[in-house]
C-alpha positions in Angstrom: -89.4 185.7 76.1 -86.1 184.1 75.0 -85.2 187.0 73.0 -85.4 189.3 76.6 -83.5 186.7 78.6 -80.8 187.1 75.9 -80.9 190.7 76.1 -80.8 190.8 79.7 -77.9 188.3 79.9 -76.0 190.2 77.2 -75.9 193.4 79.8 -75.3 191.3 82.7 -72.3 190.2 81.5 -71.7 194.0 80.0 -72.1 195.3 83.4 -70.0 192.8 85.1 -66.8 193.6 82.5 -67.7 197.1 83.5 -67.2 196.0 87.0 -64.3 194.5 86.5 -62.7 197.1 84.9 -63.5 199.8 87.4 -62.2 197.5 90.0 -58.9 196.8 88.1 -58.3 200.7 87.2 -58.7 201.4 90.8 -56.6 198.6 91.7 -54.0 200.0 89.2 -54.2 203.5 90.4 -53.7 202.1 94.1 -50.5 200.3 93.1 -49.6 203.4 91.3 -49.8 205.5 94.3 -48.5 203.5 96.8 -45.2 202.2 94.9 -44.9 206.1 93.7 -43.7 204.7 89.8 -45.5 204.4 86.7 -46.8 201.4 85.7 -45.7 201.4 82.3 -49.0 200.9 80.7 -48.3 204.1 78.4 -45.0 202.4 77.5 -46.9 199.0 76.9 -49.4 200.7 74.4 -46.9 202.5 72.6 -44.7 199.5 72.1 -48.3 197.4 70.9 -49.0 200.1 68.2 -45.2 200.3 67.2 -45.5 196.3 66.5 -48.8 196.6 64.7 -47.2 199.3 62.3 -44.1 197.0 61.6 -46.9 194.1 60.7 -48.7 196.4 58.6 -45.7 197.9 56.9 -44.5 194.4 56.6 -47.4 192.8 55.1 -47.5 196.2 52.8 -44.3 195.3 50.9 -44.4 191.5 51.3 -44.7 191.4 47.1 -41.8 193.6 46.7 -39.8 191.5 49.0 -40.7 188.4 47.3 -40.2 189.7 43.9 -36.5 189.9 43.9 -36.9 186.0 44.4 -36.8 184.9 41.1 -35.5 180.9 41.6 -31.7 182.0 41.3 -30.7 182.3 45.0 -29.8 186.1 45.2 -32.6 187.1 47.5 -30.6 186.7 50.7 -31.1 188.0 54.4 -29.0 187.8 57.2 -30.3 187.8 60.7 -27.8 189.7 62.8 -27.5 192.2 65.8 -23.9 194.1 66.6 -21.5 191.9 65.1 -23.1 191.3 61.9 -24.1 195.0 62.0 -20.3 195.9 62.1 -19.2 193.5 59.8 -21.7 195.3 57.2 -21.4 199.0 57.9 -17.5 198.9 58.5 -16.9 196.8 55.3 -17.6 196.7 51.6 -19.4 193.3 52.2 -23.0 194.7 51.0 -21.1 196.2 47.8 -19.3 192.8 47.1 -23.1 191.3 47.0 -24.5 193.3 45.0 -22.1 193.5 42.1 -21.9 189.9 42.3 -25.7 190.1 41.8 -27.2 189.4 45.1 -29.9 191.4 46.5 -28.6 191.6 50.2 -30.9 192.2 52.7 -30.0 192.6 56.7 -32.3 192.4 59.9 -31.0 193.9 62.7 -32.3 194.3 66.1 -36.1 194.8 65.7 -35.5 198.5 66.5 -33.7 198.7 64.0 -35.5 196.2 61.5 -35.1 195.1 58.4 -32.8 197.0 55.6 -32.9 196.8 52.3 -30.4 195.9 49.4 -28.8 199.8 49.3 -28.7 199.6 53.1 -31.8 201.6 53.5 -33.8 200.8 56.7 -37.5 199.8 55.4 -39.4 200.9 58.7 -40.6 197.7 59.8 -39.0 194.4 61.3 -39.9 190.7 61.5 -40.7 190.2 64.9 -37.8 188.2 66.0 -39.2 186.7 68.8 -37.6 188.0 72.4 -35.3 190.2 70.1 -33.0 187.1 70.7 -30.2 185.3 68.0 -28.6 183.2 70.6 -29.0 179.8 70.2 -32.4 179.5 72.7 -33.6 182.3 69.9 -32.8 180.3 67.0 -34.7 177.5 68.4 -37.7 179.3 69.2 -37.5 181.2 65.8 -37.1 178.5 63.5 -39.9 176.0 65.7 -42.5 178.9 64.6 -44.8 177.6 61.8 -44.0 179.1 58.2 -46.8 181.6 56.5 -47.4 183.0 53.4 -47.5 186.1 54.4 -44.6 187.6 57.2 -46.9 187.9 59.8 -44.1 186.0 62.3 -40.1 186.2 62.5 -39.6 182.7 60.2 -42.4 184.0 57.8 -40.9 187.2 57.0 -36.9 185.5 56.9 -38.7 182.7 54.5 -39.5 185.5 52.2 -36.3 185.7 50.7 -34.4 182.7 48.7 -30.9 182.6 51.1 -31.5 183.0 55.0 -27.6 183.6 57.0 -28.0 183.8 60.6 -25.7 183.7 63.2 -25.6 183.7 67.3 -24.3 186.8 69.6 -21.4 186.2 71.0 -23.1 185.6 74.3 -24.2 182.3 73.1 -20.7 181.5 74.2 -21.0 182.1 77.7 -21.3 178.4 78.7 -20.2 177.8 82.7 -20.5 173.6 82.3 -20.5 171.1 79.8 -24.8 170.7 80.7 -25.1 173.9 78.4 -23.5 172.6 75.6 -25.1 169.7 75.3 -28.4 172.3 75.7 -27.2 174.6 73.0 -26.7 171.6 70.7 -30.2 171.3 71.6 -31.5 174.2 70.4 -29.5 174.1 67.0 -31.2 170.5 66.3 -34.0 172.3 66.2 -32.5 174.6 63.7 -31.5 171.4 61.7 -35.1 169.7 61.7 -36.7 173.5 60.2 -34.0 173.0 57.3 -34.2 169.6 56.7 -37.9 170.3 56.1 -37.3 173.2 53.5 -35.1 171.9 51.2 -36.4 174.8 48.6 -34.3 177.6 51.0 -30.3 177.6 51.4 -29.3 178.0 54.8 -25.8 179.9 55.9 -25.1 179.5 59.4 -22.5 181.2 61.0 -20.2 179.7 64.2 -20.8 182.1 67.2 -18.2 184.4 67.7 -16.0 183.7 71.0 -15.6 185.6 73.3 -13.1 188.3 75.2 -10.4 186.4 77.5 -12.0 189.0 80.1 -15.0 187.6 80.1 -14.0 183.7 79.4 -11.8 181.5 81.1 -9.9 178.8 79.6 -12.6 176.5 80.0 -15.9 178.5 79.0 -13.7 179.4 76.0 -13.2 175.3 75.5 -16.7 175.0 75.7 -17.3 176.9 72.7 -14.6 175.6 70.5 -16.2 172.2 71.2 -20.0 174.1 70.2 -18.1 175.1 66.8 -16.4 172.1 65.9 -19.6 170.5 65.9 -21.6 172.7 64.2 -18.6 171.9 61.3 -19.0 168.6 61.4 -20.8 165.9 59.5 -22.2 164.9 63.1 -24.5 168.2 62.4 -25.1 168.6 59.3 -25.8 165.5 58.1 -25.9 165.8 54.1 -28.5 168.6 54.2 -28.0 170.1 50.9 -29.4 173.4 51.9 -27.2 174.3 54.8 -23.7 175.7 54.9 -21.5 176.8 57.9 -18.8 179.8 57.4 -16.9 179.2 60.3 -16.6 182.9 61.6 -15.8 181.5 65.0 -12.4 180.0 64.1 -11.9 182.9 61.9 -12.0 185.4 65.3 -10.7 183.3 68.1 -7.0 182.9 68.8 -6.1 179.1 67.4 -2.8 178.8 68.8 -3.5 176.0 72.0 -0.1 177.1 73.5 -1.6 180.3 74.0 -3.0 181.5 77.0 -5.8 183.5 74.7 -6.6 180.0 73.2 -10.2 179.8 72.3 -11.3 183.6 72.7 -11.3 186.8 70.5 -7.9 187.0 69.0 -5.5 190.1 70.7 -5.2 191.9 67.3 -8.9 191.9 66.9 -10.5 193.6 70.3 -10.4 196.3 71.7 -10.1 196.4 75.3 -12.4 194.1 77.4 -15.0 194.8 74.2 -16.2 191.6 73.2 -17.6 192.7 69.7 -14.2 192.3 67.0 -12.9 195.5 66.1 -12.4 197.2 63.0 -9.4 195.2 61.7 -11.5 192.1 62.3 -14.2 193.0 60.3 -11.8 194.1 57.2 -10.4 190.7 57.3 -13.9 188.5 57.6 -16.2 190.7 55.8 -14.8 190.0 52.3 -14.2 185.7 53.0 -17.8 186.0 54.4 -19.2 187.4 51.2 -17.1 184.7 48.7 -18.5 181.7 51.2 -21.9 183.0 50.3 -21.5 183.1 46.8 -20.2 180.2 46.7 -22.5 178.3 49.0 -25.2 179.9 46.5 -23.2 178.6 43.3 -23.0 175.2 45.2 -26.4 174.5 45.9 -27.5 175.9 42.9 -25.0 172.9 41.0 -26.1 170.2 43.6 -29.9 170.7 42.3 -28.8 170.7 38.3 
């Protein structure tokens, strides 16, 4: 008797998701018609079985990416988008790695993913979540909890020995002082994640400023002030496991005379283009790559 009652409950409740889901594909279909645009649900799928393939191919080659970690710090990713993307591609900074012995890895975009040490893409990304490296991004990414396996953005980063990441630019659009004191914020998060994983070096890079057509004099103060303090002692705090290349003062014009104070130096943009230019990446790329060596050389001597 118990065993019918189950049975019969079993299909009620199959019947009434059957219901449901007649009632919503109609309801679907209605919307569909009426607004006369797609509703995306092809798009949705296709983007659901694009992630699942990255986890899989991910998860696939999780040994090979941990193999190059052998204890000596040369397993290093950097978490980028178009800057870092430029300062790579347009410079000789993934050759200086490697014959210096580092296995340099770079994630991208998650359309574009992860590439290997040869610059190869690998057909698969982390999962950075929201696609987002500004500060708010960083936060969220570095409060998600560390797995064996890369089956989230921190997971997969924490695979290699050296994690670099730096903000877009855009995390230097800040209209009153409220955001900075949010932004430092989010990179105290950042600082709590390290200061819990003293077994991985951490290279953070200042946020690049920003186009005088796109900041005034005091948005561009605003970020000076971010990048100071992301210098100072006031941040980092004795962590022995995180380092700050300072590509922010590197970019930005430094002169306070100048009208340009605080944003992306004249001779390295191009137009209203807030991404540096060519010249700007020959110039950074190579101090970028000796920081990280020696950041690695420095840890590595601290824990002798």
């Amino acid at each position: 008797m118990n065993a019918q009652k189950s049975r019969s409950s079993f299909w009620q409740i199959i019947k009434v998701l059957a219901l449901i889901g007649v009632v919503a594909a109609v309801v679907l279909a209605a919307v569909r018609l009426i607004g006369g645009q797609p509703l995306g649900i092809r798009h949705w799928v296709d983007v659901q079985f694009w992630h699942a393939n990255a986890l899989f191919n991910a998860l696939k080659h999780s040994g090979e990416v941990k193999s190059f970690s052998e204890g000596n710090y040369t397993n290093v990713v950097f978490l980028h988008h178009s800057v870092g993307e430029n300062l790579i591609t347009q410079t000789d900074l993934r050759r200086q790695l490697n014959d210096a012995g580092v296995d340099f890895w770079d994630h991208d975009y998650n359309y574009y993913g992860l590439n290997d040490l040869n610059g190869n893409p690998t057909g698969y990304h982390y999962r950075i979540p929201g696609d987002n490296t500004d500060p708010d991004g960083l936060a969220k990414l570095f409060s998600q909890k560390v797995y064996g396996l890369p089956v989230n953005g921190i997971s997969g980063l924490m695979q290699h020995e050296v994690i670099v990441f730096k903000s877009c630019f855009t995390g230097n659009a800040l209209y009153d002082d409220a955001q900075v004191d949010t932004v430092k914020g989010y990179y105290e998060s950042v600082h709590a994640f390290i200061r819990q994983h003293p077994e991985k070096l951490f290279i953070l890079l200042t946020t690049p400023p920003l186009n005088s057509a796109e900041a005034d004099p005091a948005m561009a103060a605003r970020g000076r002030q971010v990048a100071d303090w992301l210098l100072s002692e006031d941040f980092k705090r004795g962590l022995p496991n995180l380092f700050i290349f300072d590509l922010y003062g590197l970019l930005a014009e430094n002169d306070p005379a100048s009208t340009e104070y605080g944003t992306l130096r004249v001779d390295y943009r191009d137009g209203n283009d807030n991404h540096p230019n060519l010249q700007a990446n020959r110039d950074v790329a190579p101090l970028l790559g000796s920081f990280i060596l020696e950041s690695i050389q420095a840890y590595q001597t601290a824990q002798d």
